[in-house]
C-alpha positions in Angstrom: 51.2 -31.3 -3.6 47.9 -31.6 -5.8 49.2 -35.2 -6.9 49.4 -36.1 -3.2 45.7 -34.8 -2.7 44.5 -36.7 -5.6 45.9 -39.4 -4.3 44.2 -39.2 -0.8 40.8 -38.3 -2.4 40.9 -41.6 -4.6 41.9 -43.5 -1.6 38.5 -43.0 -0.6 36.4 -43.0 -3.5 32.7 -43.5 -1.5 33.2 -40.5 0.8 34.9 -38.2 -2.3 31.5 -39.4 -4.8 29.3 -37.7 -1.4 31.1 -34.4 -1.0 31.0 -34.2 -4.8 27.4 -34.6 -5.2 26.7 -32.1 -2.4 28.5 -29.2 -4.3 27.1 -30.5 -8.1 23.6 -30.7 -7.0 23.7 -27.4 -4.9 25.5 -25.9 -8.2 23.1 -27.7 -10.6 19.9 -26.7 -8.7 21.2 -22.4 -8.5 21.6 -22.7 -12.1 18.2 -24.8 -12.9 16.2 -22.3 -10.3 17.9 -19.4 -11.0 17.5 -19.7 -15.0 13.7 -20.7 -14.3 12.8 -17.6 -12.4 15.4 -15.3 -14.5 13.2 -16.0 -17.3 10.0 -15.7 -16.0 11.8 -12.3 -15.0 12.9 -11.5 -18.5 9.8 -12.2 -20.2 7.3 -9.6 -17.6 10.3 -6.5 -17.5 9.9 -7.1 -21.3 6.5 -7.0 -21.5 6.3 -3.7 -19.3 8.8 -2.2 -20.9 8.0 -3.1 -24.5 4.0 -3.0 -24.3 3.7 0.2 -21.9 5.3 3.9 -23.0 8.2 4.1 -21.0 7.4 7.3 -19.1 3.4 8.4 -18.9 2.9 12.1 -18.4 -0.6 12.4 -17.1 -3.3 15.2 -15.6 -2.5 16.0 -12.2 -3.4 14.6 -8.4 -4.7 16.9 -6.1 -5.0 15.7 -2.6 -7.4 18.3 -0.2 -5.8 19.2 3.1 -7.5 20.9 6.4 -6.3 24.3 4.6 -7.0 23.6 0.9 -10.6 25.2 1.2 -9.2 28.1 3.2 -8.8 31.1 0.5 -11.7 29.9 -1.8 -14.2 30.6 0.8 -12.6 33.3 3.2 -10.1 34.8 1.0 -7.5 35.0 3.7 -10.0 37.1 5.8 -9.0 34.7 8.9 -5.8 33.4 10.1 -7.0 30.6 11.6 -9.9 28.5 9.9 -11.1 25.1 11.2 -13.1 22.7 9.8 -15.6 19.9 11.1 -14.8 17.5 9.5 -11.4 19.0 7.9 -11.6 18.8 4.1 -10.3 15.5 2.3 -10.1 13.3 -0.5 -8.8 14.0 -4.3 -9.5 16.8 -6.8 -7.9 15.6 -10.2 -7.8 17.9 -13.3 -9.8 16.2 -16.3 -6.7 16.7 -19.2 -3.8 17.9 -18.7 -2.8 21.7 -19.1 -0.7 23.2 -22.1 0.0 19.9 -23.5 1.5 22.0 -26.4 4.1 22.9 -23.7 5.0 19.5 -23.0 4.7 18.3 -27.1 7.7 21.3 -27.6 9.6 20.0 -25.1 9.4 16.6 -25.9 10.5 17.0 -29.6 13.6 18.8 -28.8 14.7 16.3 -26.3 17.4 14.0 -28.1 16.7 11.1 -25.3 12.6 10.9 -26.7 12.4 8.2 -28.9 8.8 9.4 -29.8 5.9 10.8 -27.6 2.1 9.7 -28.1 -0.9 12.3 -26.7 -4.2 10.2 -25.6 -7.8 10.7 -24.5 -8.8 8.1 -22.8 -12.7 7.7 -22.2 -14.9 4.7 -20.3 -17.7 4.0 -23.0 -20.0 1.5 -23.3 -20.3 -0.9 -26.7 -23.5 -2.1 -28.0 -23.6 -4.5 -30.3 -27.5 -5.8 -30.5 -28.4 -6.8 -26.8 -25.1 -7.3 -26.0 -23.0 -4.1 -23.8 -19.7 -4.2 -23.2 -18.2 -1.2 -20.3 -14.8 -0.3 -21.5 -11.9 2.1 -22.2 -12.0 4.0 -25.6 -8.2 5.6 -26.4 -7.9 8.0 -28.5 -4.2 8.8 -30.1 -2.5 9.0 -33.0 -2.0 5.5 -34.6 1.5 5.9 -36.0 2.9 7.1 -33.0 1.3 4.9 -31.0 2.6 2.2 -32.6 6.3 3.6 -32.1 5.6 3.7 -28.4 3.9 0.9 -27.6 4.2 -2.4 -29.3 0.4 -2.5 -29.9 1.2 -3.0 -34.2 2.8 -6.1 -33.7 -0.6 -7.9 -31.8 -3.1 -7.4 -34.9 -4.8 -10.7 -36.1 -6.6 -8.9 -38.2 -6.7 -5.8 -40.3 -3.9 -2.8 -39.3 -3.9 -0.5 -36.7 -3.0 2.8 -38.7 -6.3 2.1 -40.2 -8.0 4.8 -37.9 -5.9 7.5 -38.9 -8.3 7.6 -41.6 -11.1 8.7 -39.4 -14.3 8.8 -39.3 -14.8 6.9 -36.1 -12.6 3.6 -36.8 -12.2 1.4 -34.0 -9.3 -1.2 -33.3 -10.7 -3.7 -30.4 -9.2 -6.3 -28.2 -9.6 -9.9 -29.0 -11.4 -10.2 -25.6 -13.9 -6.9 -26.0 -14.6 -8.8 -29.6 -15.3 -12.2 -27.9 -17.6 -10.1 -25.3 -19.5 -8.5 -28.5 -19.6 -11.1 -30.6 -18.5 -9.0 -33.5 -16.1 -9.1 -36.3 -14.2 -7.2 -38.8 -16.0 -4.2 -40.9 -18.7 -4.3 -38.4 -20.2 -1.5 -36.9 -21.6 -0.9 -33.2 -22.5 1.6 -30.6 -20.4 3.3 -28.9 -22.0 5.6 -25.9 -20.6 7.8 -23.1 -23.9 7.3 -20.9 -24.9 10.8 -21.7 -26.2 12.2 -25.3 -27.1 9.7 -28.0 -24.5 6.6 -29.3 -22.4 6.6 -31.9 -21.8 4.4 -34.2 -18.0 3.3 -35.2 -16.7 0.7 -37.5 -14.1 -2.1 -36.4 -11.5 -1.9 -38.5 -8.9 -4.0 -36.4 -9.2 -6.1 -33.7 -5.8 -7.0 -32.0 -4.5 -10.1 -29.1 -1.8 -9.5 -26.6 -2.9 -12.8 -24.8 -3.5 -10.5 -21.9 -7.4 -10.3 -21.1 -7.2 -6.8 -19.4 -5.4 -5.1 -22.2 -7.8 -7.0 -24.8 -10.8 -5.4 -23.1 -10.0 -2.2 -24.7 -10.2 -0.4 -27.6 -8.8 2.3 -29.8 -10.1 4.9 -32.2 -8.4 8.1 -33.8 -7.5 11.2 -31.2 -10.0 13.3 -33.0 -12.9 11.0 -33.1 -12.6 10.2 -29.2 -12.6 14.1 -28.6 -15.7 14.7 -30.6 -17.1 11.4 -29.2 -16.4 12.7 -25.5 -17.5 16.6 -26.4 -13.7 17.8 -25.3 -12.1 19.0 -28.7 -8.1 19.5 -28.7 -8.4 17.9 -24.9 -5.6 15.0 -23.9 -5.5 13.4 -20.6 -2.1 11.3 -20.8 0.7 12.0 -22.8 2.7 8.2 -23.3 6.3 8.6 -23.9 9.1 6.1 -25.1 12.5 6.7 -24.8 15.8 5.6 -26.7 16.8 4.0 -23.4 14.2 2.6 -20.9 17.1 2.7 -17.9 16.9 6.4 -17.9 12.8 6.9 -17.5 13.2 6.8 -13.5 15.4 9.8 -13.8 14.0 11.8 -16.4 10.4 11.4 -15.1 11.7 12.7 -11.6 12.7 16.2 -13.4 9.9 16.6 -15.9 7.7 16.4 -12.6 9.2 20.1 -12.1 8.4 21.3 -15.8 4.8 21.7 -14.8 2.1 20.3 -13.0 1.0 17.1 -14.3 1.8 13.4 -12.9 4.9 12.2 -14.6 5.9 8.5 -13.6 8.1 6.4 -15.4 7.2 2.6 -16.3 9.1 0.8 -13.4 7.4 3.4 -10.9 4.3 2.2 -11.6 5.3 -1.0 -11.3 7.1 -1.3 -8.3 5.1 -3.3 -6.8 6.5 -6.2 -9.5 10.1 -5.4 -8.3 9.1 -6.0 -4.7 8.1 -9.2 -5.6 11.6 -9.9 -8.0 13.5 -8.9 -4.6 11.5 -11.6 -2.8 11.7 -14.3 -5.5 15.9 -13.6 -5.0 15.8 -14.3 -1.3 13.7 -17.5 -1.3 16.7 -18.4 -4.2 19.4 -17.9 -2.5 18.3 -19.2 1.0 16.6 -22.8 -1.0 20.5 -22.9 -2.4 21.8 -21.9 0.6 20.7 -24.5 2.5 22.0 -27.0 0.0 25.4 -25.7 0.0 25.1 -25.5 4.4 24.6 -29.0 3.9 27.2 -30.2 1.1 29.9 -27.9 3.3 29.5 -29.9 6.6 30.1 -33.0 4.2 32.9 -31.9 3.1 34.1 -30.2 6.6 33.2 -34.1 8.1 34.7 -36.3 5.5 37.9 -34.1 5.6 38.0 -33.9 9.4 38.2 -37.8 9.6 40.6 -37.8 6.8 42.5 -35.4 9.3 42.3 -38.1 11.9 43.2 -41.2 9.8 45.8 -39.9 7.9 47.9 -39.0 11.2 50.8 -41.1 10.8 50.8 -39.8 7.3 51.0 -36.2 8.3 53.8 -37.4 11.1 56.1 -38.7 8.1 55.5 -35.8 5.8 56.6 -33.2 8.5 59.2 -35.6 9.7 60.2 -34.9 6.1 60.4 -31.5 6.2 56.9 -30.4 5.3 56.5 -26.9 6.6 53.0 -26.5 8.6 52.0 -24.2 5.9 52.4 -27.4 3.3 50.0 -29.7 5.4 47.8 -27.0 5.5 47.5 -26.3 1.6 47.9 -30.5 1.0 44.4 -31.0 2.6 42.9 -27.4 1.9 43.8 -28.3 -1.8 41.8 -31.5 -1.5 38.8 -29.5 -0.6 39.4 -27.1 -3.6 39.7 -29.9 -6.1 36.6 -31.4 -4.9 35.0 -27.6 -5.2 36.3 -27.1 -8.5 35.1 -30.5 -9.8 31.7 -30.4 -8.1 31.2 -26.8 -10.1 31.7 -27.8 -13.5 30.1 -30.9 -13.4 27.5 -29.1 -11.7 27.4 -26.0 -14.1 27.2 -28.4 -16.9 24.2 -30.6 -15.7 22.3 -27.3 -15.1 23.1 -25.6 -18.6 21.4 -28.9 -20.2 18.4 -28.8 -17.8 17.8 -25.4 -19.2 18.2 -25.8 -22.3 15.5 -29.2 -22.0 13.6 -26.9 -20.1 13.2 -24.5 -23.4 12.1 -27.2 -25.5 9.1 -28.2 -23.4 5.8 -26.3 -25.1 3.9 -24.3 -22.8 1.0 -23.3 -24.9 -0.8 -20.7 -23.2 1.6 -20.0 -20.7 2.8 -16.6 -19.6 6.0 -18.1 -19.4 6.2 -18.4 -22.8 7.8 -17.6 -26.3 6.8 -19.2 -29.4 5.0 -21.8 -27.7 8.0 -22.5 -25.1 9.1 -22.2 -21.8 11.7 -19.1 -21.0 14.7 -19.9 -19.0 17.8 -17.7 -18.7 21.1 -19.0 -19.6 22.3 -15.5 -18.4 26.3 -15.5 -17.8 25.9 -14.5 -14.0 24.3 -17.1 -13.0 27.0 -19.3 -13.7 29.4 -17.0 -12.1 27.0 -17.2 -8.9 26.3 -20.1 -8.7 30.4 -20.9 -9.4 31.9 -18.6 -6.4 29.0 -19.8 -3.9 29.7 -23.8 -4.6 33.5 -22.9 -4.7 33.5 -20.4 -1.5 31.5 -23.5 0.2 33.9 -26.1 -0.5 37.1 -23.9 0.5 35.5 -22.6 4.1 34.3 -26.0 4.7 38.0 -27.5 4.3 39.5 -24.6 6.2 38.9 -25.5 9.8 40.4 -29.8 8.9 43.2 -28.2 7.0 44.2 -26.1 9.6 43.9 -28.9 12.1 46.2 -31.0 10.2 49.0 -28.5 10.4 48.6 -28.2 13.9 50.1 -31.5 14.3 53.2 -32.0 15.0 55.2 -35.9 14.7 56.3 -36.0 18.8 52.2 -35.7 19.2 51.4 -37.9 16.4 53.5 -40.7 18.3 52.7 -39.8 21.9 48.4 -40.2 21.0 49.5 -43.9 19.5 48.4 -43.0 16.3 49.1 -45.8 13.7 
């Protein structure tokens, strides 16, 4: 049966070559597309989960409500109290409570990789004439640098340099640029209330990202005598053996007390709304390709159908069951589907890899100077099944035809 089938498809070589390039380029194009916005995937999920503590434990939100005010001022004197206007807006605590609670808790949890307290404070840097508003964080250097990859960006000097004390400073490349300073310098560093202090630069570090190298950091200690709040921490930043699990486990620490616990992909789900979207715009671009390369097919085998009638009238007048003329011309639409894949698959694995050799200095998209592009095993199993599934529905419908024919109405419709 498939040698029959071959034989038919070669018997019409310009209409075969079409339905073949419908399903290559519409498997070719999944793969290319798919690999190119995979990366691009890759690369930011490892940048937030790799740059940023994987859970951040932080002082709490309070939101006011009509009855918030209610027992500060009347002390539940009244049962019914109404305000004009009804009280609104935020009231946030400045650190957060107990953190020894929370640094107990955290150590004896086998799932915590390590756990980093901060104080984070918005400073201003003076260097001569020139002021720069920013973010001062204070921490503890070496476990920062086991929850955040923070180490690895230094250009120059090392970051475990301000566990030394003595107010040390580690700046971003873009905070420097703003300053015009450089290593073992000292400037100014204010809190807009009480005289400036002075801190030396003893690192200065470049993530490529301008908002993250627009801050700075100094020693836990120094940033609580800088900001007059001594043993004070306003964010805890936590990094766990396994980053899957920080949804989860920041959903029940949220019970342990009252502090804002979110995990890394809860802050950013704003980035997975826009991964969802990137997947629909995929699949319906590819979609339409394959819409297209399975009415080819459906068309090319539905004339085949109609010109291969007096064929079809000798086979069954040969005693080919129904079920055999069904399968010879369904068969001809799954060797054309299983062709159009590989070739396909294979055309889009070497535009990939071409694709990761083109330098993209500067580019987000980027790793050692190159474009990222996934070679990820399921896209070739996707983009496989939906080029395969198009090419077997589309030859359904003729190949069901086909067996619909019988020889006495083969020879009664004059068919030659």
């Amino acid at each position: 049966m498939i040698g029959l089938a071959i034989r038919y498809l070669l018997a019409k070589r310009r209409q075969t070559i079409l339905m073949l390039l419908g399903i290559f380029f519409g498997a070719a194009s999944y793969v290319t597309i798919s690999g190119f916005m995979l990366g691009f995937r890759g690369y930011l999920v490892d940048q937030l989960v790799n740059n940023n503590p994987h859970i951040h434990i932080e002082a709490r939100e309070e939101f006011l409500t009509s009855t918030s005010l209610n027992e500060a001022f009347y002390n539940d004197r009244y049962t019914h109290v109404f305000w004009s206007p009804p009280p609104s807006g935020r009231k946030d605590n400045a650190i957060v409570e107990k953190p020894q609670g929370w640094y107990a808790r955290l150590r004896a949890d086998p799932r915590v990789a390590a756990f980093s307290p901060q104080l984070s404070a918005s400073v201003i840097f003076t260097n001569g004439k020139a002021t720069a508003p920013t973010t001062l964080i204070g921490c503890d250097p070496l476990q920062q640098e086991k929850v955040t990859t923070i180490g690895g960006y230094i250009v120059e000097g090392k970051f475990s340099d301000i566990a030394a004390g003595g107010n040390r400073v580690v700046i971003g490349k873009e905070l420097q640029r703003r300053l015009g300073v450089r290593l073992a310098q000292n400037i100014l560093v204010s809190l807009g209330k009480g005289p400036p202090s002075p801190f030396k630069i003893v690192g200065v570090f470049d993530s490529g990202n301008k908002m993250t190298d627009n801050v700075a950091y100094g020693s836990l200690v120094d940033v609580q005598k800088v900001n007059g709040s001594p043993n004070h921490v306003n964010k805890i930043a936590v990094r766990l053996f396994d980053h899957t699990q920080a949804a989860a486990l920041a959903t029940a620490w949220e019970n342990f007390g009252p502090e804002k616990v979110e995990s890394w992909d809860q802050i950013n789900a704003n980035v997975f709304d826009v991964f969802r979207i990137q997947d629909a715009i995929r699949f319906l671009s590819i979609g339409a390709i394959m819409v297209v390369a399975g009415f080819g097919i459906y068309n090319v085998l539905n004339m085949m159908v109609i010109q291969k009638r007096r064929d079809i009238a000798i086979l069954r007048s040969m005693g080919y069951s129904t079920r055999e003329i069904i399968s010879l011309f369904f068969t001809q639409g799954f060797l054309l589907g299983i062709t159009g894949v590989a070739l396909g698959l294979s055309c889009g694995y070497g535009i990939c890899l071409y694709l990761r050799t083109i330098p993209f200095k500067g580019n987000p998209m980027q790793s050692a100077g190159y474009m990222l592009v996934s070679t990820a095993p399921e896209i070739y199993l996707q983009a496989g099944f939906l080029a395969l599934a198009t090419a077997c529905l589309a030859s359904v419908l003729p190949a069901r035809a086909a067996g619909k024919l019988t020889p006495i109405e083969i020879i009664r419709s004059g068919a030659e």
